[in-house]
N, C-alpha and C positions, 0 to 999 in steps of 0.2 A: 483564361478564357480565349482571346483573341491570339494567343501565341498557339495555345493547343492545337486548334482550328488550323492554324496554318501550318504548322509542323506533323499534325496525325495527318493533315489531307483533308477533313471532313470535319463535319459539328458528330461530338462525343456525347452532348449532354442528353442524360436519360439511360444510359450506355455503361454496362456493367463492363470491370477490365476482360475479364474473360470473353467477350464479346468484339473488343475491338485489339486486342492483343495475340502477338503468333504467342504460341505454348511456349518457349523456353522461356522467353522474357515475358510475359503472366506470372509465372512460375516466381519467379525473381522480385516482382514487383510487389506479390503476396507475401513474399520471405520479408522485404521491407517494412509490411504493413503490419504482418504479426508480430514482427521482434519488438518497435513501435507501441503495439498495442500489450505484448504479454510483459517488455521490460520496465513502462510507463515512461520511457526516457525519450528523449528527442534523438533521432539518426539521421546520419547525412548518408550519403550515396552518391556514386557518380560511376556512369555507365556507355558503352559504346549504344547506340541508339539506333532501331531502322526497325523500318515497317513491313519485314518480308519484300526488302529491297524496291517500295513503292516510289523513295526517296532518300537525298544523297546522305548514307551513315552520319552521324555527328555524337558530340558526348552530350550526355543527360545529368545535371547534377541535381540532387534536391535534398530539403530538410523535411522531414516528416515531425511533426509534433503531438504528443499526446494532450487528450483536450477530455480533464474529467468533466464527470455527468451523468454519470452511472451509479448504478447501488453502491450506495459505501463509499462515495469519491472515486471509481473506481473508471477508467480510460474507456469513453464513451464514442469519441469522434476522435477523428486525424484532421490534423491540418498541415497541407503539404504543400510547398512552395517550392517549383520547377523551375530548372533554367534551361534550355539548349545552346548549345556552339555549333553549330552546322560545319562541315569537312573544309568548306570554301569559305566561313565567316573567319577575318578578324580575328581575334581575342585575345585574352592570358593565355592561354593553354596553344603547344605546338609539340611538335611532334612526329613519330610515326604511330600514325593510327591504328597499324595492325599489334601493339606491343601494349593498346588502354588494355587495360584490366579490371574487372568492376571492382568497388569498396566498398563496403559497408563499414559505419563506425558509428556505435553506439556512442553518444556524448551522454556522460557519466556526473550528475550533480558533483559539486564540489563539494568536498568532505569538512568536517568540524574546523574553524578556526582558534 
């Protein structure tokens, strides 16, 4: 809530992505939601971040989770929990910024014991 708000620039809520997102990263953010939605598995993500340059680039990392409730048990809702590091924050992560690279990574149920 309160991080959005101050990282997009603005209050989101009510506010489809494609609406408050420039098209490549829409685009990108959909590819998260669907693979999410059609693998039923939880994905992480971590991404360079900027709003059509409104504010200073930084990374994006989040967990998407599939949340049944659908016909048949089937992936109903996402729940997704975001983090950002802003270019000038602190953090774990350092680096040259120009060589982040996005990632996706399906996290994969553990297999039979």
């Amino acid at each position: 809530g309160t991080d959005v708000v101050a990282h997009a620039g603005g209050e989101l809520t009510g506010s489809h992505i494609d609406e408050v997102l420039p098209s490549p990263y829409h685009e990108y953010v959909r590819l998260l939601n669907r693979t999410t939605l059609e693998r039923a598995l939880p994905v992480y993500s971590s991404s360079l971040y900027h709003d059509q340059g409104n504010f200073v680039n930084g990374i994006t990392y989040r967990l998407l989770m599939p949340l049944a409730g659908g016909p048949n048990g089937t992936t109903a809702m996402l729940f997704i929990c975001q983090f950002w590091q802003r270019r000038d924050d602190t953090g774990a992560w350092s680096g040259d910024w120009r060589s982040v690279a996005p990632e996706i990574r399906v996290i994969a149920a553990p297999g039979p014991r």
